[in-house]
VEXRO-237021 format. One line per field, with one value per residue: residue number from 1; x, y negated, z of N, C-alpha, C, O in turn. Coordinates in steps of 0.05 Angstrom, whole numbers. Example, Ala and Ser with C-alpha at 12.3 -4.5 7.8 and 13.67 -1.06 7.14 Angstrom:
seq <- [1  2];
npx <- [264  257];
npy <- [114  45];
npz <- [156  142];
capx <- [246  273];
capy <- [90  21];
capz <- [156  143];
cpx <- [264  258];
cpy <- [66  -1];
cpz <- [156  157];
opx <- [285  268];
opy <- [66  -23];
opz <- [169  161];
! end
This chain:
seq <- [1  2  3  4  5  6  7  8  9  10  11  12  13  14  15  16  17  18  19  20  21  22  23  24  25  26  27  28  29  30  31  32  33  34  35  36  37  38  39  40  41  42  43  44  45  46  47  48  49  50  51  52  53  54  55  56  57  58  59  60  61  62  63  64  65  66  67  68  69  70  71  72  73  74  75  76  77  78  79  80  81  82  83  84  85  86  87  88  89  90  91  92  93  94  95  96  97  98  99  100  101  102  103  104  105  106  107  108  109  110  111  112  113  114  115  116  117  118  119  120  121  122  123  124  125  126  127  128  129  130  131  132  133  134  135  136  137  138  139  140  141  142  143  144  145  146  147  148  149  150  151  152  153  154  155  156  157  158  159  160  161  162  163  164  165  166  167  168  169  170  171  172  173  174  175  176  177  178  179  180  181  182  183  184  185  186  187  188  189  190  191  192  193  194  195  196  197  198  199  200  201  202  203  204  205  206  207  208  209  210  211  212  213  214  215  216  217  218  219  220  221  222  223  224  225  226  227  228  229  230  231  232  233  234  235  236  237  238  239  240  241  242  243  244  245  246  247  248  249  250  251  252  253  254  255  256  257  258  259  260  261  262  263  264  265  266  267  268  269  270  271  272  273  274  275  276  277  278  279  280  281  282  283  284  285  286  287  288  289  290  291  292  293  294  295  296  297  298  299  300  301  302  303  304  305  306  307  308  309  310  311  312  313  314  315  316  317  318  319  320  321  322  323  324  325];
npx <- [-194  -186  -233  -234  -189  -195  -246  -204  -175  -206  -215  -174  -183  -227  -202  -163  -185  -219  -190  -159  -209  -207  -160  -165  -215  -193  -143  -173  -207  -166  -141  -115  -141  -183  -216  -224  -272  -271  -227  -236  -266  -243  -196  -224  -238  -191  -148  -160  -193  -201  -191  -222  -210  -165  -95  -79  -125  -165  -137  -118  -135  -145  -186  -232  -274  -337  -346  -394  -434  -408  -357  -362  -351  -379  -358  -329  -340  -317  -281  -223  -241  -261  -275  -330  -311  -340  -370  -417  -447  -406  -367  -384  -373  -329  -281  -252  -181  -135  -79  -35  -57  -111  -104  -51  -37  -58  -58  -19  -26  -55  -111  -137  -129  -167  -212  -221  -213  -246  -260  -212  -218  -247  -234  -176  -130  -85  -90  -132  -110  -70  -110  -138  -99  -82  -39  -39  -81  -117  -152  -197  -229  -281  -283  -238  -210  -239  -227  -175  -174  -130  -86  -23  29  63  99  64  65  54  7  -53  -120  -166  -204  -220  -191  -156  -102  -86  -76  -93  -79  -115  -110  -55  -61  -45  -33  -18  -5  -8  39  50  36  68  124  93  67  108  124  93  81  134  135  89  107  148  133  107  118  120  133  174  187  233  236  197  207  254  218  201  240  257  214  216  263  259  217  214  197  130  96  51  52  80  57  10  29  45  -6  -23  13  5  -48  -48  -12  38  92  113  171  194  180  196  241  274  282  300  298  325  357  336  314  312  257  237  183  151  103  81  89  58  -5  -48  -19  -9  -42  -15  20  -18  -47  -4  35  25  65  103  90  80  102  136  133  83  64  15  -20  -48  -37  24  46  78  80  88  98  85  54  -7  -32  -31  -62  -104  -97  -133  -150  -139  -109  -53  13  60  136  193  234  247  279  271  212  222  253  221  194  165  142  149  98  68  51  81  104];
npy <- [916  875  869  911  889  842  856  887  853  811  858  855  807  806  845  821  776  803  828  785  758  810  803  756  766  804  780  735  774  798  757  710  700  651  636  652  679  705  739  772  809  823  837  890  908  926  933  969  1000  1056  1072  1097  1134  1139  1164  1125  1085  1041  977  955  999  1055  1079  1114  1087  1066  1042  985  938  883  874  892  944  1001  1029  1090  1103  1155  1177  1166  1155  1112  1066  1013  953  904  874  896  904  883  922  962  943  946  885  829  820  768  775  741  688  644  597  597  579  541  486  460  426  373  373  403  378  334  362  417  487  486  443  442  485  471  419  421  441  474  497  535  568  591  627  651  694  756  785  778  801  847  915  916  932  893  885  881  855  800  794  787  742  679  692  707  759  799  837  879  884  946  979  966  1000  983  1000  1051  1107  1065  1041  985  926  872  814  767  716  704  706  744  801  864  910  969  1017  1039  997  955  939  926  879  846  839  818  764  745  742  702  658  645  639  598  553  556  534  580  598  619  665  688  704  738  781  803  809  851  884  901  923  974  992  1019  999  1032  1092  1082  1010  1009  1020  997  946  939  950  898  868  882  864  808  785  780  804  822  800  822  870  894  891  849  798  785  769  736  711  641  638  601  573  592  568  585  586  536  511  511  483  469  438  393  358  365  311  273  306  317  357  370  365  338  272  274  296  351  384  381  345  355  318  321  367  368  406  436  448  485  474  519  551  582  547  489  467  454  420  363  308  253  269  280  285  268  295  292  339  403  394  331  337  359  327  290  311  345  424  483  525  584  620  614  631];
npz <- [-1670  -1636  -1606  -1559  -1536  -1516  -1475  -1449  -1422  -1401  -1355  -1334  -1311  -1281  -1243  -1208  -1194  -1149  -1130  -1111  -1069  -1034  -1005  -986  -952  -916  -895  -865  -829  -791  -771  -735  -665  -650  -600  -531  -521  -578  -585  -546  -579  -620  -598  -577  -626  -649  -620  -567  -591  -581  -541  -492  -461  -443  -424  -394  -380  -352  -333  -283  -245  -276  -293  -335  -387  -419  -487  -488  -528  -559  -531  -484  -427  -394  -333  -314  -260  -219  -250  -235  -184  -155  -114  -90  -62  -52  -94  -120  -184  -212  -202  -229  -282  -340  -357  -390  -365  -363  -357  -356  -310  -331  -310  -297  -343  -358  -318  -318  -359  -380  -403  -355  -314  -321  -329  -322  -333  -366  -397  -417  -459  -493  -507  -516  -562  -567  -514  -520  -555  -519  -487  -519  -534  -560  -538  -487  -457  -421  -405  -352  -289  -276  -210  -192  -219  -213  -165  -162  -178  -195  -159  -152  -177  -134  -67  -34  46  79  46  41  21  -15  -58  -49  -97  -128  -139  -123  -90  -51  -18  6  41  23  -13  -58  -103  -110  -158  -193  -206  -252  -288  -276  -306  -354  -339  -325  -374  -399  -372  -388  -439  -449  -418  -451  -507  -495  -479  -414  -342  -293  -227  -195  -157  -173  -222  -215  -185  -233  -269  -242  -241  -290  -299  -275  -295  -348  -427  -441  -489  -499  -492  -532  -578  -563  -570  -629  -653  -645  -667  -717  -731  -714  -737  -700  -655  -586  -564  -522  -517  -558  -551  -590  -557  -494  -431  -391  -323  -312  -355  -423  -451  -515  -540  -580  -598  -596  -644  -677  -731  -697  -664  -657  -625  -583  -566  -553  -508  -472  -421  -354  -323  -354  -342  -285  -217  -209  -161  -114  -54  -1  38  88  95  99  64  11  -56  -117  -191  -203  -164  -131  -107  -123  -159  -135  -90  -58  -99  -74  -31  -50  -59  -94  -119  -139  -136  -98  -53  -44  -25  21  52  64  99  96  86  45  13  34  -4  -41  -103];
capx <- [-176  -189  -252  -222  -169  -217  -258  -187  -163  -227  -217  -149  -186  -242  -188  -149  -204  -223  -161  -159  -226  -201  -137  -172  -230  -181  -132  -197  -225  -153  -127  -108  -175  -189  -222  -229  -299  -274  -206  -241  -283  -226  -185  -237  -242  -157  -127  -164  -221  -200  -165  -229  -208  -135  -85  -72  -143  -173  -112  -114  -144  -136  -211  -238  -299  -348  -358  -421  -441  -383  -339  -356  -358  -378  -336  -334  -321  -322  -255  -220  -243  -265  -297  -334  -302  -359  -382  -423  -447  -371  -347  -389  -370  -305  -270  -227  -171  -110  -57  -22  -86  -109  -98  -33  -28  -75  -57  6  -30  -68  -137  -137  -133  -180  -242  -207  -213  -280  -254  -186  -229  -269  -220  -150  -132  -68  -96  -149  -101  -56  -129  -136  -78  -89  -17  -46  -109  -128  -184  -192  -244  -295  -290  -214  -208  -250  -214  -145  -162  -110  -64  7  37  78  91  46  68  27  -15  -83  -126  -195  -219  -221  -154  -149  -76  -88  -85  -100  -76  -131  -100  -32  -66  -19  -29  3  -9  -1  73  48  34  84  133  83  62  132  139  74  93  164  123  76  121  171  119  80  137  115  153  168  202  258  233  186  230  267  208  191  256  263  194  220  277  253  185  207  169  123  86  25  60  101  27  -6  38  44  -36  -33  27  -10  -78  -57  10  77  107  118  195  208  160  208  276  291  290  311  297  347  353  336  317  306  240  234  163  145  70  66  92  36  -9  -63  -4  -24  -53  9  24  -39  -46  24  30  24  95  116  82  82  122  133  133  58  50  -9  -8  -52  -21  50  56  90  70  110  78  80  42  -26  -50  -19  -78  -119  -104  -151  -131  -130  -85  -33  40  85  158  211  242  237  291  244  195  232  266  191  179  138  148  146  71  81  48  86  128];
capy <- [919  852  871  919  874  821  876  892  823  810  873  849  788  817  857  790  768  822  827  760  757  824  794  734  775  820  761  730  788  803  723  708  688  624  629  673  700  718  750  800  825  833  859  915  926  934  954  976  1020  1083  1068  1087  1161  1148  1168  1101  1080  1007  969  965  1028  1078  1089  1120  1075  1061  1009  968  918  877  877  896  967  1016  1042  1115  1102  1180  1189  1142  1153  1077  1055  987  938  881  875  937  907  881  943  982  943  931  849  826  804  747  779  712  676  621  581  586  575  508  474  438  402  342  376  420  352  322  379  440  508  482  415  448  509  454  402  426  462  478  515  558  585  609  634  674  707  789  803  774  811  878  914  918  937  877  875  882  819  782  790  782  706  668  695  714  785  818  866  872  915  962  979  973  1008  976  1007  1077  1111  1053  1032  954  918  848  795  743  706  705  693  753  821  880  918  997  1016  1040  982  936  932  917  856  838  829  797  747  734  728  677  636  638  628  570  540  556  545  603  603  641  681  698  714  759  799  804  818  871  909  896  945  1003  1009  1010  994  1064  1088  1062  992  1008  1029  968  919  948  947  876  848  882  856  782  771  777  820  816  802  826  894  906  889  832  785  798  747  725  682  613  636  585  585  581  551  591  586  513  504  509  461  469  431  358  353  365  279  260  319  323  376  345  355  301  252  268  306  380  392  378  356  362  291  331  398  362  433  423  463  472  480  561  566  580  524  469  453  456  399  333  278  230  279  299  269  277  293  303  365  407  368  306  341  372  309  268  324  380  448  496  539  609  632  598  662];
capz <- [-1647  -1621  -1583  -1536  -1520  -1494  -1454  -1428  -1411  -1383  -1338  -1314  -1296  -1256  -1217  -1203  -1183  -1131  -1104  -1090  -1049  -1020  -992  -967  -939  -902  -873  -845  -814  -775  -771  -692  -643  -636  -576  -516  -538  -607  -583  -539  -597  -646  -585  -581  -654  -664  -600  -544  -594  -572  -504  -472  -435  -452  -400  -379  -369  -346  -339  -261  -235  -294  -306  -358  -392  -447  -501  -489  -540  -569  -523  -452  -427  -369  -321  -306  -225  -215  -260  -221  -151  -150  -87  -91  -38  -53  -116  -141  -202  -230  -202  -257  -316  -349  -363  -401  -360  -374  -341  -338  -317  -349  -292  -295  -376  -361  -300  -308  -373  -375  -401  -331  -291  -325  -319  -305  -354  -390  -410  -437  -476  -506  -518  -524  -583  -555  -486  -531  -573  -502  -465  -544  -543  -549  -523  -457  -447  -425  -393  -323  -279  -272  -184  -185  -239  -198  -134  -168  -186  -207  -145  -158  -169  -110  -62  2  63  91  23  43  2  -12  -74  -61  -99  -138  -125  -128  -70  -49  4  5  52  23  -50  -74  -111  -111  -180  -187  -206  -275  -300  -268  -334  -377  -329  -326  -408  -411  -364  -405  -467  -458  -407  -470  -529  -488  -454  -388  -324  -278  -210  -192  -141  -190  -243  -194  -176  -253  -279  -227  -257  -325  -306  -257  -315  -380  -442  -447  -505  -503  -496  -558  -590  -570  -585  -661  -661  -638  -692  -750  -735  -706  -739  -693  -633  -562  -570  -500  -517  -581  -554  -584  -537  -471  -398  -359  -295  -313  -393  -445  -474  -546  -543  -609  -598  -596  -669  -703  -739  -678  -635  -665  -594  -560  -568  -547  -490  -460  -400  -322  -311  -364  -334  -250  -206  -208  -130  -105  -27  12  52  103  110  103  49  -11  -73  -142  -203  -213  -149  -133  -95  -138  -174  -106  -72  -83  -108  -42  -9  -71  -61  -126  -109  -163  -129  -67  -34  -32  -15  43  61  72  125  74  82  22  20  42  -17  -65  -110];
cpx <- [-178  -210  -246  -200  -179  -229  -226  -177  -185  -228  -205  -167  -199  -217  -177  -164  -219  -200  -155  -175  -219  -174  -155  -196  -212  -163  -164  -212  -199  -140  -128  -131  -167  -205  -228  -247  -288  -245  -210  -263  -265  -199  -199  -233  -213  -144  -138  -196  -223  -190  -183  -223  -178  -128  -80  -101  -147  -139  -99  -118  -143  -169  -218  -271  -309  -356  -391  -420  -420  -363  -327  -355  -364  -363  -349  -312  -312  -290  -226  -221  -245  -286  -306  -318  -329  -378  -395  -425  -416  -361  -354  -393  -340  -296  -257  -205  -145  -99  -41  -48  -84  -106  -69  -17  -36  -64  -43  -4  -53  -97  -151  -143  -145  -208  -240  -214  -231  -264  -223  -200  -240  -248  -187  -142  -108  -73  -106  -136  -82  -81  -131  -119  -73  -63  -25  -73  -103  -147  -183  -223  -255  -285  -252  -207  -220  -236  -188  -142  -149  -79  -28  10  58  77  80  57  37  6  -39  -98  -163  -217  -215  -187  -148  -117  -76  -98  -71  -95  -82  -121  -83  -39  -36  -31  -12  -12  3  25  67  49  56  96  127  74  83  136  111  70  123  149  105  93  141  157  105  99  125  136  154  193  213  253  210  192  247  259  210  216  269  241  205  245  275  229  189  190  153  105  63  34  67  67  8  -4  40  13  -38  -17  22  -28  -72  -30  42  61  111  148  207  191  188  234  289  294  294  310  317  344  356  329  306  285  245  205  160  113  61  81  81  24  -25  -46  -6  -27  -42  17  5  -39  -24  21  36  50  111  109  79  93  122  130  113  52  28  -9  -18  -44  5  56  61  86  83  89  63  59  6  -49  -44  -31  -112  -128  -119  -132  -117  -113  -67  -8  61  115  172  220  230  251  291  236  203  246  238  185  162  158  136  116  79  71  58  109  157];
cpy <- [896  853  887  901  851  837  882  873  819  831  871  822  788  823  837  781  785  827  806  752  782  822  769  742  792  800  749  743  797  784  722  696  659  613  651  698  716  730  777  818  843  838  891  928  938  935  967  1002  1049  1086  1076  1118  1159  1152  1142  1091  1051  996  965  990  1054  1090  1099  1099  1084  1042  1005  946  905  879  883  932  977  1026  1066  1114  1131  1187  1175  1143  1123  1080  1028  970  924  882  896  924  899  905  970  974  936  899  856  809  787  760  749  697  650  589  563  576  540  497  454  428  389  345  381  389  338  329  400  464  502  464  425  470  490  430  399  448  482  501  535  572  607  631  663  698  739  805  795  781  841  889  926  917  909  867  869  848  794  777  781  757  703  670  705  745  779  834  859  898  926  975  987  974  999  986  1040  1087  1089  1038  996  947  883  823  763  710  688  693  708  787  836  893  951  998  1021  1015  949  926  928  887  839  821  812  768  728  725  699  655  632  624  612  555  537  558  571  599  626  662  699  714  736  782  819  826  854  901  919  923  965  1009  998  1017  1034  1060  1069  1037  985  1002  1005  944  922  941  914  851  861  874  826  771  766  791  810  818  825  868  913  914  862  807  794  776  757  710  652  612  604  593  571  561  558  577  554  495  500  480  448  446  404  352  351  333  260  279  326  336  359  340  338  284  246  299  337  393  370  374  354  340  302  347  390  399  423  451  463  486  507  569  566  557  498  456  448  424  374  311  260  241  284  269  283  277  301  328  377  400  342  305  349  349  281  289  344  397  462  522  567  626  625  626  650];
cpz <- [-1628  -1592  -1549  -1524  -1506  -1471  -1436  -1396  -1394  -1356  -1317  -1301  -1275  -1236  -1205  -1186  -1146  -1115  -1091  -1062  -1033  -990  -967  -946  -915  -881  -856  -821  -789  -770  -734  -688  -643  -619  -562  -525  -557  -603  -566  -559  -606  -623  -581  -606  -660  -650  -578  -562  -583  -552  -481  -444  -445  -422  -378  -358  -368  -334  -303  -240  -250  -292  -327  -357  -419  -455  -498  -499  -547  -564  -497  -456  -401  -350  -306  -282  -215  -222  -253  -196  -143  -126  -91  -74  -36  -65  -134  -168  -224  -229  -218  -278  -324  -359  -374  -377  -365  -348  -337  -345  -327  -333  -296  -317  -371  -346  -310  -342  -368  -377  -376  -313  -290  -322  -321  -329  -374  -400  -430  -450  -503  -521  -528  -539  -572  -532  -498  -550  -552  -497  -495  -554  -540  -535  -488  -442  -442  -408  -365  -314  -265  -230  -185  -204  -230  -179  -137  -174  -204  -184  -171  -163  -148  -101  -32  23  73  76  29  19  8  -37  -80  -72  -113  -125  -126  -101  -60  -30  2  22  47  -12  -70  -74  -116  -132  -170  -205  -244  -297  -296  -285  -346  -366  -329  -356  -413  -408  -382  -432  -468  -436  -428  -500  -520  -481  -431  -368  -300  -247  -202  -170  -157  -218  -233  -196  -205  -264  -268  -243  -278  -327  -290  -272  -343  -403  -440  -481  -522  -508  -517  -581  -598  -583  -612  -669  -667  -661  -715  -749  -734  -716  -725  -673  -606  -564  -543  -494  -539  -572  -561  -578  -503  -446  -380  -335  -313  -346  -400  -464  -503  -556  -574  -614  -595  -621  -686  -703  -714  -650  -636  -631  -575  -553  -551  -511  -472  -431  -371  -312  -322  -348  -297  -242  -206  -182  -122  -77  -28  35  83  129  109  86  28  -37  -97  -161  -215  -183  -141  -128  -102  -138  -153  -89  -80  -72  -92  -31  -28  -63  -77  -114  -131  -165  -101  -43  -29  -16  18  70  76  101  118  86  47  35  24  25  -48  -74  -109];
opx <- [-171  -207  -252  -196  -170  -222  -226  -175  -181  -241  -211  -162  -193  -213  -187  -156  -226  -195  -149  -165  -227  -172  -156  -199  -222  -166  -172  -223  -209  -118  -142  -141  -146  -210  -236  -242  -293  -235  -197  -276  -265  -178  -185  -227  -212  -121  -120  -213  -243  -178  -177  -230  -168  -143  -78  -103  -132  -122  -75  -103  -141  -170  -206  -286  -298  -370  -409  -407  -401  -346  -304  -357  -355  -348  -370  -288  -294  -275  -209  -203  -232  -307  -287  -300  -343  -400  -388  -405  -409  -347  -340  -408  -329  -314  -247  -212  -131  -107  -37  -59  -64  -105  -63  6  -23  -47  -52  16  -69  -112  -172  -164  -146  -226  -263  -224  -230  -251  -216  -179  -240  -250  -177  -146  -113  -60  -96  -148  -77  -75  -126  -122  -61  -63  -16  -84  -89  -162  -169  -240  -243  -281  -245  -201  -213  -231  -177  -120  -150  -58  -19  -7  68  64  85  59  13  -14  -47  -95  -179  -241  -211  -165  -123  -115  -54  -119  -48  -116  -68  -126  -83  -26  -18  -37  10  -36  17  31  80  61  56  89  143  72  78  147  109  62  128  153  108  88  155  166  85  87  118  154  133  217  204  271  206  180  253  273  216  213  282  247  204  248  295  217  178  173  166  101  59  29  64  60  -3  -18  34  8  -49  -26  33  -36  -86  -22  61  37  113  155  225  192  196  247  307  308  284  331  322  324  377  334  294  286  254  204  166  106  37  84  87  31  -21  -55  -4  -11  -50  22  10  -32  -29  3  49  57  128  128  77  93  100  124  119  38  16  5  -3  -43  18  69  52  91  92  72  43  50  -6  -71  -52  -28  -135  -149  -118  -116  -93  -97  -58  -11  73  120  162  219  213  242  307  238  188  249  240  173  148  180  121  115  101  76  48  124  177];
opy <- [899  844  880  902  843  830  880  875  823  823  876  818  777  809  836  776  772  829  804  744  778  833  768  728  789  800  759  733  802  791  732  681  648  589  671  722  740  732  798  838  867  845  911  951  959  940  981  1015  1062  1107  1072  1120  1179  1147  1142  1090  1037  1012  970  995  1075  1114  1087  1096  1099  1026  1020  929  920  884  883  944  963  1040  1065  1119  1128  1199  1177  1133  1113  1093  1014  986  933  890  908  929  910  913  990  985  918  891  878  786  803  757  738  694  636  566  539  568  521  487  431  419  396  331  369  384  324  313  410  452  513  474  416  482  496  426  381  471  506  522  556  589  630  655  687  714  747  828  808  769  856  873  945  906  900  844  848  825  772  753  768  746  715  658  706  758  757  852  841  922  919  982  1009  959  1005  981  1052  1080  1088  1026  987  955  874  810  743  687  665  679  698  799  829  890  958  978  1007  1015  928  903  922  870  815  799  793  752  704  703  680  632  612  605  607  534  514  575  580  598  649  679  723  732  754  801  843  850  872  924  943  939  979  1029  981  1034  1055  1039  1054  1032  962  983  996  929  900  928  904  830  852  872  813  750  754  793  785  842  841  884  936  933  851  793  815  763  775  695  644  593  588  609  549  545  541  562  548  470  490  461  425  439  391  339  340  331  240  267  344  327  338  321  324  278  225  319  346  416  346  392  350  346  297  347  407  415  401  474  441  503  514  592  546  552  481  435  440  413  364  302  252  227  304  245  304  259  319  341  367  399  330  291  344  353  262  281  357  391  452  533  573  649  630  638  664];
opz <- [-1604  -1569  -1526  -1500  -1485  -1448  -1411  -1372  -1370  -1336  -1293  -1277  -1254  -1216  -1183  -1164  -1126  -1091  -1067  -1041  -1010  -968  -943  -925  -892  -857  -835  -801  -767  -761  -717  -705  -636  -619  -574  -532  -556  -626  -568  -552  -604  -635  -583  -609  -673  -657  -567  -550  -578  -546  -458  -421  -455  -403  -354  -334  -382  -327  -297  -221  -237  -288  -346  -338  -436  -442  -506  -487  -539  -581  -488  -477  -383  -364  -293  -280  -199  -206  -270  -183  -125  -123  -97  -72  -18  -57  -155  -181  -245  -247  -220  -295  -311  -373  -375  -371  -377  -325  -315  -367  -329  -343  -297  -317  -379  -361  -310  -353  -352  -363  -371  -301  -271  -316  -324  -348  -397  -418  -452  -456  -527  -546  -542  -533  -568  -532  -493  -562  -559  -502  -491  -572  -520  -525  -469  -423  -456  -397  -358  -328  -245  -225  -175  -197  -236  -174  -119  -176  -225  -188  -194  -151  -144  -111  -16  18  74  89  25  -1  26  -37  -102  -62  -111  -103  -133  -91  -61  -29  -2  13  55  -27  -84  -54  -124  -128  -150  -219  -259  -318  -309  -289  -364  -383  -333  -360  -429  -425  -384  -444  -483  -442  -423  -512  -534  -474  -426  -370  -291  -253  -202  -168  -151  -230  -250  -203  -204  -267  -280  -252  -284  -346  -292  -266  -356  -403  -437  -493  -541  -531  -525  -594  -618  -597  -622  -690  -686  -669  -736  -772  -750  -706  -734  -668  -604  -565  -547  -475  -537  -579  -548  -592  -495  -446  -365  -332  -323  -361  -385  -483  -510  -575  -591  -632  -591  -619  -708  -690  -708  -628  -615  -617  -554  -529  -539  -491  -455  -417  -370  -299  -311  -335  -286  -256  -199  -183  -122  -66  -49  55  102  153  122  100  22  -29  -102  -155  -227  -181  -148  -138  -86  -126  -160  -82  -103  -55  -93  -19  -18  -62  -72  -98  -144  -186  -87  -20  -14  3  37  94  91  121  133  93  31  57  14  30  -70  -59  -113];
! end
C-alpha cells in the first residue's frame, strides 16, 4: 500500500507544482505595461482584439480597420467616409493615441525640462508607467492623432470639416480640438482618471468643459466593456467609468498611481511645479501661461518668467494666452 501512496503524493506534488508556474506564467503574461511599446501590444491582445468593425470604430472617426503586425492596423477609409486633409500615408493606418497626451502627463516634471518625452521614457520610472497606462489609450486614425498634438479639447464654432465625414475638427491656430459628441464622455472620464491617479493639475475652465461631457454622454457599453477588459487583464478600474468615484469642481486627487514601488523616483524627480512657479510668462510676448496649457512647455528658457499665480502674473503687465482652457 505504500507504493501508491508515494506515486500519489508525488502526483499532488507535480500538480503544485504546475499550478504554481501556471499562476506565475499567467500574472506575467497580463501584469500592467511597462512601457508604451509593450502596452499597445497587450492593449491589442485584451481590449481592442475584436473592436475592429465594432459600432464605435477608430476612436475619432468611427472607422472600421485591420490588425497589422503587433499592434498597428489599416484603416478602412471607405467605411468612414475619411478624406485625407495632409497626410495620406497616416491617414491609412491606425495609432495608438494618449487621449490625455503625454505632454500633458510629462511636462510639469523635472524629466520633461530636462530632455523632453525621450529623456522621461528613458529615465523616469514614474512618467513610463502614466505614458503605459491602457485606460488612456485608444485607436485613432494615424492623420487625425497627428494633427490633434498635444492641443486641448473644446468646442470650435463654425465646425469645419477637414476630413471628409469625419466629425473631428481642428483649430491650429487656437491649439484646440473639437472631438465627435460620441465619444466626448468617455474623454471626459479619462481625463478625471489619470488627472486623479497621477495627481495631475487641471484648470477650471477645463474642468467645466469636462464635467459638462461627463454629464450630457454617459458611460455607454462599450465603455463599461472596455474598462472590465482592461481591470481583468492590468489589475484595477476606471473609478469614474464604474461609479465610484465621481469629479467635482476643484476635486482632490487621490494620486493612486504614484504609490507604487516604481515611485522611489518621485524624491529624486519631483514635478516642475514644486520647485518653480505654476503661471509661465513669456518676457517677449508679455503672455502668461499656466501649467495645464498648451504652450507652457514652449517657451525658452531666456524668455520664461515664473509667477506664483495669475494675479502676479497679471499685475507685471502679462496677459493670460488665449488658448489657455
Amino acid at each position: 500500500m505504500a507504493k501508491p501512496t508515494v506515486i500519489y503524493m508525488f502526483s499532488l506534488y507535480l500538480r503544485s507544482i504546475f499550478t504554481i508556474f501556471f499562476w506565475l506564467f499567467a500574472t506575467d503574461a497580463i501584469s500592467s505595461p511597462i512601457s508604451f511599446s509593450q502596452a499597445k501590444v497587450l492593449s491589442k491582445q485584451h481590449v481592442y482584439f475584436d473592436q475592429t468593425s465594432s459600432e464605435l470604430g477608430t476612436f475619432y472617426c468611427g472607422c472600421d480597420w485591420r490588425w497589422v503586425g503587433q499592434s498597428g492596423g489599416r484603416v478602412n477609409k471607405k467605411s468612414c467616409d475619411y478624406k485625407t486633409r495632409k497626410q495620406e500615408a497616416r491617414s491609412n493606418r491606425t495609432e495608438w493615441e494618449h487621449v490625455v497626451p503625454a505632454w500633458v502627463m510629462g511636462h510639469q516634471r523635472q524629466c520633461w525640462q530636462d530632455g523632453g518625452r525621450k529623456n522621461c521614457s528613458a529615465n523616469d520610472p514614474t512618467f513610463r508607467v502614466m505614458e503605459a497606462d491602457p485606460h488612456n489609450l485608444v485607436v485613432s486614425v494615424g492623420e487625425p492623432n497627428a494633427d490633434r498634438s498635444n492641443y486641448s479639447f473644446g468646442m470650435i464654432q463654425g465646425e469645419p470639416r477637414a476630413y471628409g465625414s469625419c466629425d473631428f475638427e481642428v483649430d491650429f491656430k487656437s491649439r484646440v480640438v473639437e472631438p465627435r459628441p460620441e465619444v466626448r464622455g468617455q474623454i471626459a472620464r479619462i481625463y478625471f482618471y489619470i488627472h486623479d491617479r497621477y495627481d495631475l493639475n487641471m484648470s477650471k475652465s477645463q474642468q467645466q468643459l469636462l464635467m459638462a461631457w461627463n454629464k450630457t454622454n454617459p458611460v455607454t457599453d462599450w465603455e463599461k466593456k472596455r474598462d472590465a477588459r482592461i481591470a481583468n487583464a492590468f489589475g484595477h478600474s476606471n473609478p469614474f467609468v464604474t461609479g465610484d468615484q465621481v469629479w467635482r469642481m476643484d476635486h482632490v486627487n487621490s494620486g493612486q498611481g504614484l504609490k507604487g514601488k516604481h515611485n522611489s523616483y518621485l524624491s529624486e524627480s519631483r514635478t516642475v511645479n514644486e520647485t518653480k512657479g505654476v503661471v509661465r510668462g513669456n518676457k517677449n510676448s508679455r503672455i502668461y501661461h499656466l501649467s495645464s496649457c498648451p504652450s507652457y512647455g514652449a517657451v525658452k528658457t531666456s524668455n520664461i518668467a515664473d509667477f506664483k499665480n495669475e494675479e502676479e502674473a497679471q499685475k507685471a503687465g502679462y496677459r493670460k494666452a488665449k488658448n489657455c482652457p
